[in-house]
BAMI-807416 format. One record per residue (C-alpha): z, x, y. Coordinates in pm, whole numbers, m for minus. Example, Ala and Ser with C-alpha at 12.3 -4.5 7.8 and 13.67 -1.06 7.14 Angstrom:
BEGIN
z, x, y
780, 1230, m450 $
714, 1367, m106 $
// end
This chain:
BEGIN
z, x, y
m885, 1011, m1460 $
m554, 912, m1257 $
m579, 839, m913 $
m306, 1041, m772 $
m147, 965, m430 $
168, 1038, m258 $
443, 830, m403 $
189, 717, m733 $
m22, 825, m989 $
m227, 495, m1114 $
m523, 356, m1287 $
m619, 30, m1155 $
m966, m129, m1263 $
m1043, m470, m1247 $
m1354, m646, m1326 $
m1437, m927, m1020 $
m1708, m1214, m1018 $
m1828, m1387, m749 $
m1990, m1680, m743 $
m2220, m1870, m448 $
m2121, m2217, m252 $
m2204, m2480, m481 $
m2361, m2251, m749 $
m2639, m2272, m557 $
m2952, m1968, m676 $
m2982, m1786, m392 $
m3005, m1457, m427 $
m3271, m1244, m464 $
m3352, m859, m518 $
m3309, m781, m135 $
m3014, m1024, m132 $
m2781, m809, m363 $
m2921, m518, m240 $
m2803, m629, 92 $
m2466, m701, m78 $
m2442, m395, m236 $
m2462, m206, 48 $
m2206, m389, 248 $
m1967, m374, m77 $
m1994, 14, m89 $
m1929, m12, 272 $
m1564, m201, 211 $
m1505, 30, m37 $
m1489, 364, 143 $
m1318, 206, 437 $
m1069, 45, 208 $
m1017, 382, 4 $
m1107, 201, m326 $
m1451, 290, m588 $
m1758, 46, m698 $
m1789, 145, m1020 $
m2066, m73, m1126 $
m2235, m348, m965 $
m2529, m617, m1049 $
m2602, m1004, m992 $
m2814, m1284, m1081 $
m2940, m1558, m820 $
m2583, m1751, m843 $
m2331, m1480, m917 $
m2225, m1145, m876 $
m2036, m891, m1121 $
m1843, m584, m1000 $
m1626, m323, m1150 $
m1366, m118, m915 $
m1065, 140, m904 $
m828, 83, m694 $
m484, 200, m526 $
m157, 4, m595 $
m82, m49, m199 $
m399, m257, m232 $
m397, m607, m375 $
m666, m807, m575 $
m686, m1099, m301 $
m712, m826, m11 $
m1034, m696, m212 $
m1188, m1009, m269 $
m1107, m1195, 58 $
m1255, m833, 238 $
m1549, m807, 40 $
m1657, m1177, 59 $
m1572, m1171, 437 $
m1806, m851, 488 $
m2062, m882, 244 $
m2140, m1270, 327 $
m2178, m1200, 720 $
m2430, m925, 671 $
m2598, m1146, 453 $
m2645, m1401, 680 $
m2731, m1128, 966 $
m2972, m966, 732 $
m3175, m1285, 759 $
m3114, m1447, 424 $
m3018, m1800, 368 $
m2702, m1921, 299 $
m2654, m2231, 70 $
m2444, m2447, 323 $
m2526, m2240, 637 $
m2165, m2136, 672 $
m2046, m1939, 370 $
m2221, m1756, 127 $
m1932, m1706, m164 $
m1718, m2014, m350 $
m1370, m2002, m226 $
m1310, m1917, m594 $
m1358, m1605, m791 $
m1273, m1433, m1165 $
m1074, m1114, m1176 $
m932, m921, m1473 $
m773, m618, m1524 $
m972, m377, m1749 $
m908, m23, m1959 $
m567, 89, m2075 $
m476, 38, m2473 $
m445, m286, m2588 $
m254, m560, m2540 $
m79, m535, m2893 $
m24, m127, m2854 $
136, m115, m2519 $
396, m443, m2691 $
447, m221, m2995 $
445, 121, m2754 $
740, m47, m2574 $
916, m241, m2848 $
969, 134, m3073 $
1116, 330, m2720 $
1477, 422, m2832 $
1753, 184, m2636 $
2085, 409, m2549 $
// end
């Protein structure tokens, strides 16, 4: 389904991975859980949908939909931000004390045709 808005209609899903400081294995059941919650929180106030979430002890995987007048490193930088303070205030470790996320994370677009159908879509569209 289109998300439809005032100026666009759009279908934006990416697929983001986060991984801790240092790789270290720190999280637990009650640790993503903790995340979790804080990442559905960023979501409604940001107007964008968790689709799917889950984690090991080093990394986390999520799956969102999300408006165009949003941008990937807004998403990340606000779900990091958020989700590694309540951590820390839910009385879980952190690996370094500081931060609880890399600096770095993994993001790909997701859905749609393929690659090879959207060339060919756009190659046979008849030129004036």
């Amino acid at each position: 389904m289109y998300r439809r808005e005032r100026h666009s209609v759009s279908d934006l899903k990416a697929h983001l991975i986060f991984v801790t400081k240092y790789r270290k294995a720190v999280l637990d059941d009650s640790g993503l859980e903790t995340i979790h919650q804080s990442f559905r929180t960023v979501a409604k106030k940001m107007n964008f949908q968790l689709l799917e979430f889950n984690g090991e002890t080093d990394h986390v995987h999520i799956l969102i939909e999300y408006p165009p007048k949003l941008s990937i490193s807004q998403i990340v930088n606000t779900l990091k931000g958020v989700s590694s303070r309540r951590y820390g205030q839910a009385g879980h470790a952190k690996p370094h004390g500081v931060s609880l996320w890399s600096p770095s994370h993994f993001a790909v677009s997701v859905g749609g045709a393929p690659l090879e159908v959207l060339k060919q879509y756009i190659q046979n569209q008849k030129s004036p």
